[in-house]
Backbone bond lengths (Angstrom), bond angles and torsions (degrees), N, CA, C in turn:
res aa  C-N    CA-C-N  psi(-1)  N-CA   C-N-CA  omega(-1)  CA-C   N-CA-C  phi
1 X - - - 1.439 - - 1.527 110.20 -
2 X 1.368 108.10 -56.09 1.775 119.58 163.25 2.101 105.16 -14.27
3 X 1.316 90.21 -75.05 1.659 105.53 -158.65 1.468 97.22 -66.48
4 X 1.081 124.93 -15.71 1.680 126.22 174.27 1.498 119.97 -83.60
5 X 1.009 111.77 -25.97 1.307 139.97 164.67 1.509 132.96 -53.30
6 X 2.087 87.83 -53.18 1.343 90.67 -165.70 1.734 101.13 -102.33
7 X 1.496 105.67 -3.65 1.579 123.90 154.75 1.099 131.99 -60.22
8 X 1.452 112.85 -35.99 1.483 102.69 -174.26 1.630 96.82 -137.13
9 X 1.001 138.44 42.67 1.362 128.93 -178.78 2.186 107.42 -160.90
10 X 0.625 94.58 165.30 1.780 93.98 -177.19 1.368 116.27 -103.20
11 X 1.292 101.52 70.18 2.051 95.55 -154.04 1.731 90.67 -129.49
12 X 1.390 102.14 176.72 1.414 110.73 159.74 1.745 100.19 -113.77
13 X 1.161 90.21 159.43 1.250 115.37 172.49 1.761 137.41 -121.51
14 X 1.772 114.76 100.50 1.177 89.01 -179.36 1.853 110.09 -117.47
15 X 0.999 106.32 151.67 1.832 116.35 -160.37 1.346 100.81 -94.56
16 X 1.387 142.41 127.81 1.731 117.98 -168.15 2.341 80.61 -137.35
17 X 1.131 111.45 114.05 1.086 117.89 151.96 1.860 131.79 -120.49
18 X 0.948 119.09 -142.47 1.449 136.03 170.66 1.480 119.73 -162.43
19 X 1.296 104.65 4.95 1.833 118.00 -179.79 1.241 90.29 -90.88
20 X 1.393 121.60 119.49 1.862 111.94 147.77 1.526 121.56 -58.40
21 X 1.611 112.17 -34.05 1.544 112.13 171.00 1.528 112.78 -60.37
22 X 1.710 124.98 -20.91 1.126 106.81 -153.04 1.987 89.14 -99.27
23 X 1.512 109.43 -24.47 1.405 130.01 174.98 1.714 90.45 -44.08
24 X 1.425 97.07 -79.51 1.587 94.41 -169.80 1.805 142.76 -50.07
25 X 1.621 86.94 -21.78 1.742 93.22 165.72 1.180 107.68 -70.32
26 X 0.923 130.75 -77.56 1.638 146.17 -179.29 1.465 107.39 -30.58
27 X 1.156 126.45 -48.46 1.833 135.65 178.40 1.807 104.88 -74.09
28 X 1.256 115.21 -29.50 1.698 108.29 -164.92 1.886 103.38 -133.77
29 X 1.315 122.34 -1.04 1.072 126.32 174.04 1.644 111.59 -118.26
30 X 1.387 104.25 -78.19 1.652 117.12 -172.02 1.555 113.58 -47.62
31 X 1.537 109.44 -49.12 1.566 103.16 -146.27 1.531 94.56 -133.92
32 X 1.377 118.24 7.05 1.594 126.36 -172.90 1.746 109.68 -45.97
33 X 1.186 97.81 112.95 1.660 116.27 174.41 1.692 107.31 99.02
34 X 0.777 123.93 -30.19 1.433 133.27 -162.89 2.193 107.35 -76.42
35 X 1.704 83.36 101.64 1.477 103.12 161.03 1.344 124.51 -15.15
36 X 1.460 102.96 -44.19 1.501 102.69 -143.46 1.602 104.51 -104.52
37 X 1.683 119.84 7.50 0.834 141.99 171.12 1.992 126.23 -107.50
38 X 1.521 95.53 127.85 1.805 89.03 -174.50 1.663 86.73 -132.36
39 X 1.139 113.93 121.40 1.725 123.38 155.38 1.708 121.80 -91.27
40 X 1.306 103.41 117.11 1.420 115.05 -165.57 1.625 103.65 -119.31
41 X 1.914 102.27 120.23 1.193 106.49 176.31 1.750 109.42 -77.97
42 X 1.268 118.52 128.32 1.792 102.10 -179.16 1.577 89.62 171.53
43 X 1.624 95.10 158.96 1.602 107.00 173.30 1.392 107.03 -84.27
44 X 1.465 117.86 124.54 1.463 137.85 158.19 1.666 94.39 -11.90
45 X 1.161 125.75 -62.05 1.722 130.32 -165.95 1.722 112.95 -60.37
46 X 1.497 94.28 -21.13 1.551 77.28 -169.01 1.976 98.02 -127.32
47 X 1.576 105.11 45.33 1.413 119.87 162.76 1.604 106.40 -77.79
48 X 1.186 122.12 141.79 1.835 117.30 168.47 1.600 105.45 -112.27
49 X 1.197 118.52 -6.46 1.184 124.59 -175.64 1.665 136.79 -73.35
50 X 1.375 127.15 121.11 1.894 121.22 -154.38 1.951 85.83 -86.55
51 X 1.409 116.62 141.41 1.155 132.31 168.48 1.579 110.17 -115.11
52 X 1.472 122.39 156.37 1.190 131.67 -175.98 1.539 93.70 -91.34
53 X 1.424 136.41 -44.01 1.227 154.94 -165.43 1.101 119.81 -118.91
54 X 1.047 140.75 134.52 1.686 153.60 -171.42 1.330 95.25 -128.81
55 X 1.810 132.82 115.59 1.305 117.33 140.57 1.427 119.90 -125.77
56 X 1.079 121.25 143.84 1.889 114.97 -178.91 0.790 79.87 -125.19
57 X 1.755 104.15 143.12 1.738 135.62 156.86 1.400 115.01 -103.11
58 X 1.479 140.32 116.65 1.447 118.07 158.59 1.413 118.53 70.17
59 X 1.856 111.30 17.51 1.300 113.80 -172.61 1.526 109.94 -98.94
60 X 1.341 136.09 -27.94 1.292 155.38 171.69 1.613 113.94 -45.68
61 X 1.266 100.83 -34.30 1.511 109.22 -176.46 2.001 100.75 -78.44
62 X 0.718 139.41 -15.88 1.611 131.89 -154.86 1.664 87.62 -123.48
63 X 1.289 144.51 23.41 1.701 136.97 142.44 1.359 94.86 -143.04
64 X 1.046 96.16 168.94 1.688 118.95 -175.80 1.620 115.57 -90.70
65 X 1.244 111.09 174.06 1.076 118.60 -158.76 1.316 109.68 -75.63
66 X 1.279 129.47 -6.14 1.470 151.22 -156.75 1.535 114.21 -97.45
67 X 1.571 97.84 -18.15 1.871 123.52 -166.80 2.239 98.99 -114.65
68 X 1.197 105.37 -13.80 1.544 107.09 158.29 1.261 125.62 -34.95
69 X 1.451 114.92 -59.08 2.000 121.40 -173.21 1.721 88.68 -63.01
70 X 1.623 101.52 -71.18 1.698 95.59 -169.88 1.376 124.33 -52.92
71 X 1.572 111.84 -15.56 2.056 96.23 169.87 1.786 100.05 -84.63
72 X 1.302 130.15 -46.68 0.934 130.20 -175.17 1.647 111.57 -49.46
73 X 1.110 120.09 -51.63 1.652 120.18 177.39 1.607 109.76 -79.47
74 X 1.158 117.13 -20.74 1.242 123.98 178.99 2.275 93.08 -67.54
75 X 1.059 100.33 -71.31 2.102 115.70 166.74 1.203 91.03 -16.65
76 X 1.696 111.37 -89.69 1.485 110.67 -166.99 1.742 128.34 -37.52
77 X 2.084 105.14 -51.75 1.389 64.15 165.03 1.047 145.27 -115.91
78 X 1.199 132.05 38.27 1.488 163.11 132.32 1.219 108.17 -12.27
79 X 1.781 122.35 -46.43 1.131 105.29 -156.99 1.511 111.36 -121.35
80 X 1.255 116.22 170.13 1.373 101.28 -178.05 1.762 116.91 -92.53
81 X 1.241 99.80 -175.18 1.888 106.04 -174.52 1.183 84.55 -64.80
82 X 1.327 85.96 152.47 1.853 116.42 -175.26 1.357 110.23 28.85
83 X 1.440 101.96 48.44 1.582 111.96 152.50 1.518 130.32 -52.13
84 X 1.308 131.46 -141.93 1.088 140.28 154.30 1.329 121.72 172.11
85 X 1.185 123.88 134.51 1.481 130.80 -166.39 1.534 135.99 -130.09
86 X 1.564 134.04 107.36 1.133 134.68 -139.66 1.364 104.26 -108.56
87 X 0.900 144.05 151.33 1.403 135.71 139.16 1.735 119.91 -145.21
88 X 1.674 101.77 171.07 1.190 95.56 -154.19 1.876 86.06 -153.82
89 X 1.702 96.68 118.75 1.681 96.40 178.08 1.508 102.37 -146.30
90 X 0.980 120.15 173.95 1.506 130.16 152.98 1.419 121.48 -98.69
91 X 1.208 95.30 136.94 1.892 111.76 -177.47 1.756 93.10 -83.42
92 X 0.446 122.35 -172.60 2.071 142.58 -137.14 1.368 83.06 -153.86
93 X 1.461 114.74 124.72 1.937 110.75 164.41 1.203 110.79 -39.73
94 X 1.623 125.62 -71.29 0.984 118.01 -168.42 0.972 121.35 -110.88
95 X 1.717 119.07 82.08 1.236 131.16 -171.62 1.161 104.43 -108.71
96 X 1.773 129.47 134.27 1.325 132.25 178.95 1.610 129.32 -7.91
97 X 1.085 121.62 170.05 1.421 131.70 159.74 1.208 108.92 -110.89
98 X 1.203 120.82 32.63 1.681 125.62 171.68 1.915 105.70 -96.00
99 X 1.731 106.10 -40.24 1.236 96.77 171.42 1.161 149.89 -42.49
């Protein structure tokens, strides 16, 4: 999403994981050389930084359902007024009817 981003739109881009594999695509594949890109190894929780854009990919799956309120309030305040926030996961076949 990063490299699509920083392809077709006039944005900065910052990448926030805890994977070193996922650090290293993004630093030597995706976004290699490019200014407008910073990849930051660190937990989502302990960012201080206001974003115009919020997007998570595939992040929901790696904590439990118990860690939902704290990423969600953790999002909010992350971002700034009239932010906006995307995300993008897969549901589990047989994942509750609580969703």
């Amino acid at each position: 999403m990063g490299k699509y981003l920083i392809a077709n739109h006039d944005c900065w881009y910052t990448g926030i994981s805890l994977a070193q594999s996922h650090i290293d695509y993004a630093l030597n594949v995706m976004c290699k050389g490019n200014k407008r890109v910073k990849i930051v190894k660190q937990d989502y929780r302990d960012i201080e930084q206001k974003f115009d854009r919020i997007f998570f990919v595939g992040v929901s799956e790696h904590f439990g359902r118990e860690y939902y309120r704290l990423f969600f309030e953790t999002v909010h305040e992350n971002l700034k007024k009239d932010g906006g926030f995307c995300a993008a996961y897969r549901l589990r076949q047989h994942h509750s009817s609580a969703c």
